[in-house]
N, CA, C, O and CB atoms as a CASP TS submission, in Angstrom:
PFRMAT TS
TARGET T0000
AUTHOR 0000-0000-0000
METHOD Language model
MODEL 1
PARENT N/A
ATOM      1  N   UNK     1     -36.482  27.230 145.780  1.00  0.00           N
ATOM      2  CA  UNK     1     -36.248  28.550 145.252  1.00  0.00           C
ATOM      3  C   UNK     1     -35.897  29.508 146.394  1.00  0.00           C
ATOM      4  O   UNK     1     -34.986  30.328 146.283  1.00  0.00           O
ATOM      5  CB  UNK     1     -37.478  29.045 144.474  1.00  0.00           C
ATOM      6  N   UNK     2     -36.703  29.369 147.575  1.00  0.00           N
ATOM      7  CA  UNK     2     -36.370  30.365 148.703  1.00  0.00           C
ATOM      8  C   UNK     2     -35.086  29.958 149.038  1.00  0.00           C
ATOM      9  O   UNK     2     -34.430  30.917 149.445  1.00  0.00           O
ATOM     10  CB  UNK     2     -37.337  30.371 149.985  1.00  0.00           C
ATOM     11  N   UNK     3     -34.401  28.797 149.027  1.00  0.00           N
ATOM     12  CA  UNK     3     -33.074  28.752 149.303  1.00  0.00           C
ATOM     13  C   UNK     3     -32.072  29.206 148.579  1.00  0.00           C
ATOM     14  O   UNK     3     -31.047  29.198 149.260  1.00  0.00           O
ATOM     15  CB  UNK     3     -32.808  27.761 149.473  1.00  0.00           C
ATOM     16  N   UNK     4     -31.923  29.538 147.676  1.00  0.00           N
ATOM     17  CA  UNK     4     -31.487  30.316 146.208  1.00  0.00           C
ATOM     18  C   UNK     4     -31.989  31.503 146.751  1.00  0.00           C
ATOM     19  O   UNK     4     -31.384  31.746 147.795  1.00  0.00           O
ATOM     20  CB  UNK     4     -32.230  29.825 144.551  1.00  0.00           C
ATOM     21  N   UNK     5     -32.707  32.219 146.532  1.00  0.00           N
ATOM     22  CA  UNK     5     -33.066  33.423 147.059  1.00  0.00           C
ATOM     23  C   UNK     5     -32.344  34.281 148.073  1.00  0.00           C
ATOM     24  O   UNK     5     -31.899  35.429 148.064  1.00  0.00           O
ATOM     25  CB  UNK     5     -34.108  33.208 147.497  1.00  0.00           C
ATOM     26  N   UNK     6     -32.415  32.935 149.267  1.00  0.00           N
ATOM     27  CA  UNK     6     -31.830  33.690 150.230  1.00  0.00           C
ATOM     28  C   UNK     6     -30.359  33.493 150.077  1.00  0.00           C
ATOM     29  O   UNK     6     -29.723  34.350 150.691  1.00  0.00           O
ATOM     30  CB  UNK     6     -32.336  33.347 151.574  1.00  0.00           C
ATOM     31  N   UNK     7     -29.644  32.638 149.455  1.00  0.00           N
ATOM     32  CA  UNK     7     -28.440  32.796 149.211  1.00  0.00           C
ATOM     33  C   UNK     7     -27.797  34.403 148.365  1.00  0.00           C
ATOM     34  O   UNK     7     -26.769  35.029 148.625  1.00  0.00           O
ATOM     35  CB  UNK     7     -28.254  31.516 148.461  1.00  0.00           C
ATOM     36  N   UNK     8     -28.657  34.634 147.521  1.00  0.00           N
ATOM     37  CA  UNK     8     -28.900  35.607 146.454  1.00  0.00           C
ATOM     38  C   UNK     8     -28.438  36.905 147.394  1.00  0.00           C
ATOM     39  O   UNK     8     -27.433  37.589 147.204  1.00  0.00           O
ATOM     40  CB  UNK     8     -30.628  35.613 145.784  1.00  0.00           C
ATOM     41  N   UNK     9     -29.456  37.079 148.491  1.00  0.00           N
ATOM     42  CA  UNK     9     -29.520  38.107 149.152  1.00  0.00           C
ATOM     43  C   UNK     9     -28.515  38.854 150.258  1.00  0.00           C
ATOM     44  O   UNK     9     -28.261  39.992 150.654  1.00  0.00           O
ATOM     45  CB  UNK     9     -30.475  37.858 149.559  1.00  0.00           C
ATOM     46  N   UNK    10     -27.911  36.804 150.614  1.00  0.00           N
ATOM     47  CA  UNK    10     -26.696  37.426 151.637  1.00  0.00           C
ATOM     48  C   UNK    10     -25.562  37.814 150.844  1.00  0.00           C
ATOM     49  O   UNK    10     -24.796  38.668 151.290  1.00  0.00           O
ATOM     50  CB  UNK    10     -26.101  36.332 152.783  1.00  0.00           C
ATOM     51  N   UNK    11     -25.340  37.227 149.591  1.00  0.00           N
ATOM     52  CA  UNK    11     -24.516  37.900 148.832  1.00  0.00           C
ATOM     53  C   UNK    11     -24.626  39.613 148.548  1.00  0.00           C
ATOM     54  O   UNK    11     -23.756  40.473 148.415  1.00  0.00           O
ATOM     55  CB  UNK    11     -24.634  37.171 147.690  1.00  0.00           C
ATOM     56  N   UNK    12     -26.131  39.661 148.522  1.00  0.00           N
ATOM     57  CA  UNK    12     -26.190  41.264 148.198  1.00  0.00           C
ATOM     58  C   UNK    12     -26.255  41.763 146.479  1.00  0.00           C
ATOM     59  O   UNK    12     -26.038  42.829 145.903  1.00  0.00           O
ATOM     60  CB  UNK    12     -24.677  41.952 148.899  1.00  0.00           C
ATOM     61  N   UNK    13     -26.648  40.467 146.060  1.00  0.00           N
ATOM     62  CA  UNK    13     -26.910  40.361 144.616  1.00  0.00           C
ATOM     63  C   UNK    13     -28.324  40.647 144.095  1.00  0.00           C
ATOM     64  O   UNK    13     -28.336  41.006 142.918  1.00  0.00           O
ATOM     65  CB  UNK    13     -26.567  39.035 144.209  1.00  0.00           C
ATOM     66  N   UNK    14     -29.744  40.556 144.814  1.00  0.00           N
ATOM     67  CA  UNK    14     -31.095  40.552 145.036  1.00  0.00           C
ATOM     68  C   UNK    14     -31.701  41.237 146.521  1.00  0.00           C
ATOM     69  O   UNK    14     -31.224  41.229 147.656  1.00  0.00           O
ATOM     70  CB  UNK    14     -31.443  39.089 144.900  1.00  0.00           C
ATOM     71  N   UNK    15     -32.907  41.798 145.994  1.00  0.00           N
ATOM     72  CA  UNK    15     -33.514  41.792 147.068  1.00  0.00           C
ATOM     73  C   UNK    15     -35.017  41.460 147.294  1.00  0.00           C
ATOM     74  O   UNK    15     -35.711  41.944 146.400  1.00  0.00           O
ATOM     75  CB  UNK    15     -33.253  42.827 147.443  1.00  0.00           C
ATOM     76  N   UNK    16     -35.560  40.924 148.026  1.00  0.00           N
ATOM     77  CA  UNK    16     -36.439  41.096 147.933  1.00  0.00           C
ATOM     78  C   UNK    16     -37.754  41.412 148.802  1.00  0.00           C
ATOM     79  O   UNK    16     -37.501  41.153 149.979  1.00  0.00           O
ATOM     80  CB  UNK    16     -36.332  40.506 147.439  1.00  0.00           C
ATOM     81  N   UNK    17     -38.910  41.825 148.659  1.00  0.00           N
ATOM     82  CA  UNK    17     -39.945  42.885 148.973  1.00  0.00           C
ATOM     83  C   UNK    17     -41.298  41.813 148.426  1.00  0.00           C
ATOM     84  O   UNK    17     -41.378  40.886 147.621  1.00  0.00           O
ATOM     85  CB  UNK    17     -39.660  44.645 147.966  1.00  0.00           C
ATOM     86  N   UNK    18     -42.237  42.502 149.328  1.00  0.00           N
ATOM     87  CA  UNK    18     -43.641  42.156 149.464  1.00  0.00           C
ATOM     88  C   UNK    18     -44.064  42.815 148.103  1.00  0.00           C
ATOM     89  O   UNK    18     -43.753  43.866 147.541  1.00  0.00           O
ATOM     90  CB  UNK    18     -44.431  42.750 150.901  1.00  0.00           C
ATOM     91  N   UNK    19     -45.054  41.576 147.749  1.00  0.00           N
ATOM     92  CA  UNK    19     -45.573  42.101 146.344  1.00  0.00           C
ATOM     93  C   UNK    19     -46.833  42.848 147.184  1.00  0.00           C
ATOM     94  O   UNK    19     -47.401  42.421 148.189  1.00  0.00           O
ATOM     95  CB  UNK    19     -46.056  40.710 144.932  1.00  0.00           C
ATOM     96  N   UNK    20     -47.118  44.271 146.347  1.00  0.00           N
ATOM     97  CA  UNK    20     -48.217  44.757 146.890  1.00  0.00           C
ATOM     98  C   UNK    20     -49.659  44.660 145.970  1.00  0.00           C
ATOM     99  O   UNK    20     -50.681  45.308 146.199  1.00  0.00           O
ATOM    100  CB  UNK    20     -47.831  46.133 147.226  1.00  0.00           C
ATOM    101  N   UNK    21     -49.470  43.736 144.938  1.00  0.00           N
ATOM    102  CA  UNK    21     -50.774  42.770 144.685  1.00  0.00           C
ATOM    103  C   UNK    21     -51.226  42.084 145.399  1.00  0.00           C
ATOM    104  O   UNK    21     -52.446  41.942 145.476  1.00  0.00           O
ATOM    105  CB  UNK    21     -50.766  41.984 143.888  1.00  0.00           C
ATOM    106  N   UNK    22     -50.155  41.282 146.333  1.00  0.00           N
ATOM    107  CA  UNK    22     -50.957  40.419 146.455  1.00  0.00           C
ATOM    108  C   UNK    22     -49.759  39.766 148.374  1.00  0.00           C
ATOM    109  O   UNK    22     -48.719  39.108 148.339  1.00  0.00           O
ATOM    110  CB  UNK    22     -51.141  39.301 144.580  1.00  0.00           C
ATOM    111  N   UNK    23     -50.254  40.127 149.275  1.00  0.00           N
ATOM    112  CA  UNK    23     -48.899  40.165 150.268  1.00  0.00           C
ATOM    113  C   UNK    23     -48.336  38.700 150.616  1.00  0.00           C
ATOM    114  O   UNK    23     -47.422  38.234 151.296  1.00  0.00           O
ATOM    115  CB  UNK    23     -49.290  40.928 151.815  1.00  0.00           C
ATOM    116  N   UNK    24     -49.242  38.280 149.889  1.00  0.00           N
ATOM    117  CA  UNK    24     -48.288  36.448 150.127  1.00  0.00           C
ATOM    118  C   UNK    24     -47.509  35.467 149.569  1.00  0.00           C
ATOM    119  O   UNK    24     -47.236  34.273 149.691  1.00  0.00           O
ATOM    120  CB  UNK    24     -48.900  35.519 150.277  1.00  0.00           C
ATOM    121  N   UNK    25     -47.054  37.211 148.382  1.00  0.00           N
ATOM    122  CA  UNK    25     -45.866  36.959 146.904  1.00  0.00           C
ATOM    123  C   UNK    25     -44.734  37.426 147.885  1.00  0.00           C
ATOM    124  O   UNK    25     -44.629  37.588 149.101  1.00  0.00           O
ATOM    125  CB  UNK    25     -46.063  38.218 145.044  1.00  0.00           C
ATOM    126  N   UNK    26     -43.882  37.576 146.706  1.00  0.00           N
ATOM    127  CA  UNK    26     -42.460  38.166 147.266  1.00  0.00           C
ATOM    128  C   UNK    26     -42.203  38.712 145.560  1.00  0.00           C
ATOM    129  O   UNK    26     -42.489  37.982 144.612  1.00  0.00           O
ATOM    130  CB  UNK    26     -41.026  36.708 148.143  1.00  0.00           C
ATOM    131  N   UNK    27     -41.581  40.202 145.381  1.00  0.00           N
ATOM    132  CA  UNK    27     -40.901  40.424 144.505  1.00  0.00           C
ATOM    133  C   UNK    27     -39.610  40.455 144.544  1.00  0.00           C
ATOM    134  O   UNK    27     -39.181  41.070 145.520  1.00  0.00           O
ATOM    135  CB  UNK    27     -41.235  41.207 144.141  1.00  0.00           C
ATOM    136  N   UNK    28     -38.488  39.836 143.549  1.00  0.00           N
ATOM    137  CA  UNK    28     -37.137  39.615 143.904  1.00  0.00           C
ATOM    138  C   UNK    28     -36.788  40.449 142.647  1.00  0.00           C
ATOM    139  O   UNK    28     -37.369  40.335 141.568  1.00  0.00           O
ATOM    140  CB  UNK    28     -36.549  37.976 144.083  1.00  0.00           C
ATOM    141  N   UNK    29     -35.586  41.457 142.961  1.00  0.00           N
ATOM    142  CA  UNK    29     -34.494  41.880 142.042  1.00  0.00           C
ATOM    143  C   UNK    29     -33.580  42.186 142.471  1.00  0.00           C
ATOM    144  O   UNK    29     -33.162  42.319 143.622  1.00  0.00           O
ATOM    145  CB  UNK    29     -34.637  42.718 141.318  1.00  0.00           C
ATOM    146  N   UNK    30     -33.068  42.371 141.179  1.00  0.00           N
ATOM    147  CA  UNK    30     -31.401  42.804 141.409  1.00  0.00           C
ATOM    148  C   UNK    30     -31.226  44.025 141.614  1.00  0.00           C
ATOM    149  O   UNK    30     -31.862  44.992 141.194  1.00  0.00           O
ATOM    150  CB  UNK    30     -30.437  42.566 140.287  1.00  0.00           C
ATOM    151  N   UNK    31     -29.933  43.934 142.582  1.00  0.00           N
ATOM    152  CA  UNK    31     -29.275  45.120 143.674  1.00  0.00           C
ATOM    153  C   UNK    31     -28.958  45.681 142.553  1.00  0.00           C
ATOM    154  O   UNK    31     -29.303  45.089 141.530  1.00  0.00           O
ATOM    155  CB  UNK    31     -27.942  44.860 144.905  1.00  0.00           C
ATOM    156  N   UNK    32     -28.309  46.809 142.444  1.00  0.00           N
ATOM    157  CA  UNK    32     -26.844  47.195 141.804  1.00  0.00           C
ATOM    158  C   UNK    32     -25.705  46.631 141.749  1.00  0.00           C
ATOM    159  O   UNK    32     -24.967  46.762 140.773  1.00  0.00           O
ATOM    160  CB  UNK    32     -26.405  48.097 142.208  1.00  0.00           C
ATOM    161  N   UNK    33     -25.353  45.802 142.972  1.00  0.00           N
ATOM    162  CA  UNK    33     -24.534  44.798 142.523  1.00  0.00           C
ATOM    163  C   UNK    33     -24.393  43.538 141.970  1.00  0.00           C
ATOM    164  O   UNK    33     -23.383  42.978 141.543  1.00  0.00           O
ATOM    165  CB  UNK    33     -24.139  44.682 143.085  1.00  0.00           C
ATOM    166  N   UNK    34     -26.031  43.011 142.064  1.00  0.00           N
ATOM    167  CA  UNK    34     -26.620  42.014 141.347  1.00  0.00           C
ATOM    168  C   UNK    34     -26.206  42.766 139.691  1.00  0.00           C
ATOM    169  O   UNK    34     -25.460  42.224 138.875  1.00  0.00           O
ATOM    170  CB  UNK    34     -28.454  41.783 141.853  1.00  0.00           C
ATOM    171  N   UNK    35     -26.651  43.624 139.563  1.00  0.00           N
ATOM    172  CA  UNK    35     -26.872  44.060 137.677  1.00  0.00           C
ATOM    173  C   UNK    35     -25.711  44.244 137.441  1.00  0.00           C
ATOM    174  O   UNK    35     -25.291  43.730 136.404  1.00  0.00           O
ATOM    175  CB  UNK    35     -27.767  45.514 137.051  1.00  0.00           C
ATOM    176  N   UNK    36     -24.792  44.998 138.252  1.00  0.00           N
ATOM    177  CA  UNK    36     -22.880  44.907 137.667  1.00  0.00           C
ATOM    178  C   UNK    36     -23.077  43.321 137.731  1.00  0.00           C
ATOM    179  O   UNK    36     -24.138  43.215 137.116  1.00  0.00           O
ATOM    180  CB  UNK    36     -21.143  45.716 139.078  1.00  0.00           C
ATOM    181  N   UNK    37     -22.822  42.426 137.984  1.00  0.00           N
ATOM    182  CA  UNK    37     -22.404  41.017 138.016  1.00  0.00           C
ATOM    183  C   UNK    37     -23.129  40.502 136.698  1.00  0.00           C
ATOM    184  O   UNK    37     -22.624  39.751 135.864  1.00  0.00           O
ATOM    185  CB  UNK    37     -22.865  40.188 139.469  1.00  0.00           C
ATOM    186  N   UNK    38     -24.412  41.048 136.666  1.00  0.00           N
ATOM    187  CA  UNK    38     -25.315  40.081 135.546  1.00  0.00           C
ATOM    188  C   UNK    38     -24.498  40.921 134.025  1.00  0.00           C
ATOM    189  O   UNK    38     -24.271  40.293 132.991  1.00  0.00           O
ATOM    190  CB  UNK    38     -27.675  40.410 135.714  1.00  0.00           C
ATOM    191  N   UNK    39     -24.229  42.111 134.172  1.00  0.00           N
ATOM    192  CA  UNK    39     -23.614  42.513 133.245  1.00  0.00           C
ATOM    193  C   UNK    39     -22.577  42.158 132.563  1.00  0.00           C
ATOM    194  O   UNK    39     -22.363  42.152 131.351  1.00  0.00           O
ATOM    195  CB  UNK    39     -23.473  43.248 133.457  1.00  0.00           C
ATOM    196  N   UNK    40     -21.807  41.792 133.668  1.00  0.00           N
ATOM    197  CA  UNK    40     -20.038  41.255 133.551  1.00  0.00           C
ATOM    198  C   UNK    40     -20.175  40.027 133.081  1.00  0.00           C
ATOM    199  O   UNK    40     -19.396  39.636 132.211  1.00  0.00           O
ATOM    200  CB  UNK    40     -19.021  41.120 135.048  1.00  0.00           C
ATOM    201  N   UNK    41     -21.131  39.247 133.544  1.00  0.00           N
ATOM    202  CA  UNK    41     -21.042  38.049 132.988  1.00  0.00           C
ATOM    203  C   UNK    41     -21.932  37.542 131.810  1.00  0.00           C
ATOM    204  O   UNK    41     -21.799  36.355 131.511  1.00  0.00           O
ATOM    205  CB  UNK    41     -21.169  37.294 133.955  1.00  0.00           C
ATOM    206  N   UNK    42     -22.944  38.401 131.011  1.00  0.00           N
ATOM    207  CA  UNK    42     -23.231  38.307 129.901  1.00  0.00           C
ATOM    208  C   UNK    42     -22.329  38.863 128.660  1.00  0.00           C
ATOM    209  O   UNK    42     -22.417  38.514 127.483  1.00  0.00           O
ATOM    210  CB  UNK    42     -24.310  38.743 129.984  1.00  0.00           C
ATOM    211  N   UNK    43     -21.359  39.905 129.280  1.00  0.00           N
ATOM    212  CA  UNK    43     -20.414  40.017 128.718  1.00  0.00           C
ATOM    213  C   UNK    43     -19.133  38.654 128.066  1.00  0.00           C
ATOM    214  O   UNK    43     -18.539  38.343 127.034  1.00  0.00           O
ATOM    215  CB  UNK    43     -20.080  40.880 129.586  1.00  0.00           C
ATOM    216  N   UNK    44     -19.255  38.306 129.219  1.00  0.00           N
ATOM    217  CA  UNK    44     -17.903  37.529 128.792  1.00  0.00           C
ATOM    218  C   UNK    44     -19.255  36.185 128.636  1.00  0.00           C
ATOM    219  O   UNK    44     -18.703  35.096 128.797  1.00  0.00           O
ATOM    220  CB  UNK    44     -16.142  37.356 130.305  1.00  0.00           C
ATOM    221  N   UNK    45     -19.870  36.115 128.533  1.00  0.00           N
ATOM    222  CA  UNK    45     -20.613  35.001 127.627  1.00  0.00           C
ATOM    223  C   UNK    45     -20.263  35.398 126.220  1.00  0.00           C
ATOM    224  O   UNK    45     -19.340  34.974 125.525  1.00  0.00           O
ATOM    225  CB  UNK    45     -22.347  34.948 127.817  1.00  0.00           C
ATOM    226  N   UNK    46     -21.183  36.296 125.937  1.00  0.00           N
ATOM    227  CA  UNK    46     -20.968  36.864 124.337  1.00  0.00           C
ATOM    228  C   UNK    46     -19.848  37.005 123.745  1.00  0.00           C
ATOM    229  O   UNK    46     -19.778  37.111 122.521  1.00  0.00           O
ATOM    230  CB  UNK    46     -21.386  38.078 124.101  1.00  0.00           C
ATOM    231  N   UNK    47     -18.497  37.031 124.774  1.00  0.00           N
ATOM    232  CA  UNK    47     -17.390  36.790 124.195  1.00  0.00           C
ATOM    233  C   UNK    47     -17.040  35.697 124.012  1.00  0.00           C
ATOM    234  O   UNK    47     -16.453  35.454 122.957  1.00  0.00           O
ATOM    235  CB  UNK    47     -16.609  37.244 124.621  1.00  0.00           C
ATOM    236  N   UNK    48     -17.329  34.400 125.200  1.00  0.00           N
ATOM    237  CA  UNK    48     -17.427  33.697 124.456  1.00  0.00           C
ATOM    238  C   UNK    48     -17.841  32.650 123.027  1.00  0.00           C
ATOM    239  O   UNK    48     -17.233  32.034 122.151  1.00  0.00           O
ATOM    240  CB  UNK    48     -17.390  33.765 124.916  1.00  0.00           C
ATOM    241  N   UNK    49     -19.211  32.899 123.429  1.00  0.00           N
ATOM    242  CA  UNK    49     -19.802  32.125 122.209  1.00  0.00           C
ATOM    243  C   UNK    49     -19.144  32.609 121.110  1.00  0.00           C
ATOM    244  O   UNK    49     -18.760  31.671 120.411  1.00  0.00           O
ATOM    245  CB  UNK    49     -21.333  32.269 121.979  1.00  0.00           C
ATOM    246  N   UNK    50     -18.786  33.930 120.561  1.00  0.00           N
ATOM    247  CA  UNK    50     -17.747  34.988 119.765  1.00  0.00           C
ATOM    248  C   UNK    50     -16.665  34.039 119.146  1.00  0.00           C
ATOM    249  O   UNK    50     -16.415  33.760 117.973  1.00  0.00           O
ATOM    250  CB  UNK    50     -16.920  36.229 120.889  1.00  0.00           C
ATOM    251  N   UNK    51     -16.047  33.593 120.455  1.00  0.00           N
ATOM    252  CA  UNK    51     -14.989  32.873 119.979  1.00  0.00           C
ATOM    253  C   UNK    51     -15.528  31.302 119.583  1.00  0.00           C
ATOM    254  O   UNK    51     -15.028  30.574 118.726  1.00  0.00           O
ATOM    255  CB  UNK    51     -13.827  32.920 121.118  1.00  0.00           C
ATOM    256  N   UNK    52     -16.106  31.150 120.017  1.00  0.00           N
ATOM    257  CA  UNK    52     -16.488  29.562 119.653  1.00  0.00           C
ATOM    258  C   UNK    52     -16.266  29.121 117.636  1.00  0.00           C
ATOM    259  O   UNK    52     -15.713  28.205 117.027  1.00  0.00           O
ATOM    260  CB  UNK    52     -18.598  29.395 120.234  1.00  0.00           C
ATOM    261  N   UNK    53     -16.680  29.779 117.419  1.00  0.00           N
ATOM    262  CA  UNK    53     -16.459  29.218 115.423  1.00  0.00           C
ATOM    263  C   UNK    53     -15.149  30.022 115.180  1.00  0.00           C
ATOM    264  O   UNK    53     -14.678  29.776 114.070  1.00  0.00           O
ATOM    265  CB  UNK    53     -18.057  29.957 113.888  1.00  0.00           C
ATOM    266  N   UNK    54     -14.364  30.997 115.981  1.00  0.00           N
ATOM    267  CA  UNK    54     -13.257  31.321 115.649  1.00  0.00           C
ATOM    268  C   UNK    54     -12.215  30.627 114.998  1.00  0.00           C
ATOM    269  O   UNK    54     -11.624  31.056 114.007  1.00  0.00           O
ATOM    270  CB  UNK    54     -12.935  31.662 116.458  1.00  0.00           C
ATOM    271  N   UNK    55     -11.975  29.468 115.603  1.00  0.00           N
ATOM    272  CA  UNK    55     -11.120  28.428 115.336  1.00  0.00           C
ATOM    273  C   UNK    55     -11.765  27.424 114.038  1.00  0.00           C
ATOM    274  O   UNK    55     -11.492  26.224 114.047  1.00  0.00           O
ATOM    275  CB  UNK    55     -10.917  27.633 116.776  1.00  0.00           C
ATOM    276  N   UNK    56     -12.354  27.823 113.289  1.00  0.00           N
ATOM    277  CA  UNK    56     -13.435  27.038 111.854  1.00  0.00           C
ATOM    278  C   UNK    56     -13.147  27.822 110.800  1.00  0.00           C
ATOM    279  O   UNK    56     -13.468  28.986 110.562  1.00  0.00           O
ATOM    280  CB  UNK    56     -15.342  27.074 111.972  1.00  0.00           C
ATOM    281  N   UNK    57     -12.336  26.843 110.041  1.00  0.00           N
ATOM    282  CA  UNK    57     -12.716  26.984 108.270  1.00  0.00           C
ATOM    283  C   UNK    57     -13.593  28.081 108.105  1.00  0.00           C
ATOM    284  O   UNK    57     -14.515  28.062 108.920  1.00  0.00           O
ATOM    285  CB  UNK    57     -13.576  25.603 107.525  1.00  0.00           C
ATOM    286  N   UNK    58     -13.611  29.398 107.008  1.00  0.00           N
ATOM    287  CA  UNK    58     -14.551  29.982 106.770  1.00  0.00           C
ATOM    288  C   UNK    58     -15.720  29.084 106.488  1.00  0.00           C
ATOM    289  O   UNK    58     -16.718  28.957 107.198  1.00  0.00           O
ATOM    290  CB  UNK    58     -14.233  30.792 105.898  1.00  0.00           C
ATOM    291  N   UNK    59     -15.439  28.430 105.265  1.00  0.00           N
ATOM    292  CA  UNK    59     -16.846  27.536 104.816  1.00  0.00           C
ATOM    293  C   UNK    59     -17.230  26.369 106.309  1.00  0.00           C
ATOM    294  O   UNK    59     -18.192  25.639 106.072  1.00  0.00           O
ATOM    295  CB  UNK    59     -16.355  26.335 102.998  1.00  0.00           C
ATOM    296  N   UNK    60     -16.834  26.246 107.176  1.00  0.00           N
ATOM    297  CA  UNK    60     -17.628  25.667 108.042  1.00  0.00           C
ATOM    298  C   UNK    60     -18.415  26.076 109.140  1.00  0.00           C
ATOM    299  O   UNK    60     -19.166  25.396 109.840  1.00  0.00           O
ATOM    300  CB  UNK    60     -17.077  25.006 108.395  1.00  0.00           C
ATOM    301  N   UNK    61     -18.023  27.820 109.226  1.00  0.00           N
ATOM    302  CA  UNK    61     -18.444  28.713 109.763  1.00  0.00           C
ATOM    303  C   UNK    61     -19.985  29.441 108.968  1.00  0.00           C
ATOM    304  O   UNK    61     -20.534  30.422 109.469  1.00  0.00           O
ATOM    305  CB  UNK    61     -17.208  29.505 109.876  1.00  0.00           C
TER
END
């Protein structure tokens, strides 16, 4: 996971910070440019799946 993470971060997609519960966590989120990206691409998910029964018979839809 820390390798993912830190990939995450040099992108500039996440960041992450000392949990102050507990200092031998890590809290990870998304940048602002992490959340434009997560945005854009739940977008064009939902467009896809959208289209997926497009191409179906009403009655098989």
């Amino acid at each position: 996971m820390t390798k993912r993470v830190d990939r995450l971060i040099a992108r500039g997609l996440v960041s992450r910070l000392v949990s102050q519960a507990d200092a031998r966590g890590r809290r990870v989120g998304l940048t602002p440019a992490g959340l434009a990206l997560t945005d854009r691409l739940i977008e064009e998910h939902l467009d896809n799946e959208a289209a997926i029964p497009r191409g179906l018979a009403d009655d098989d839809r």
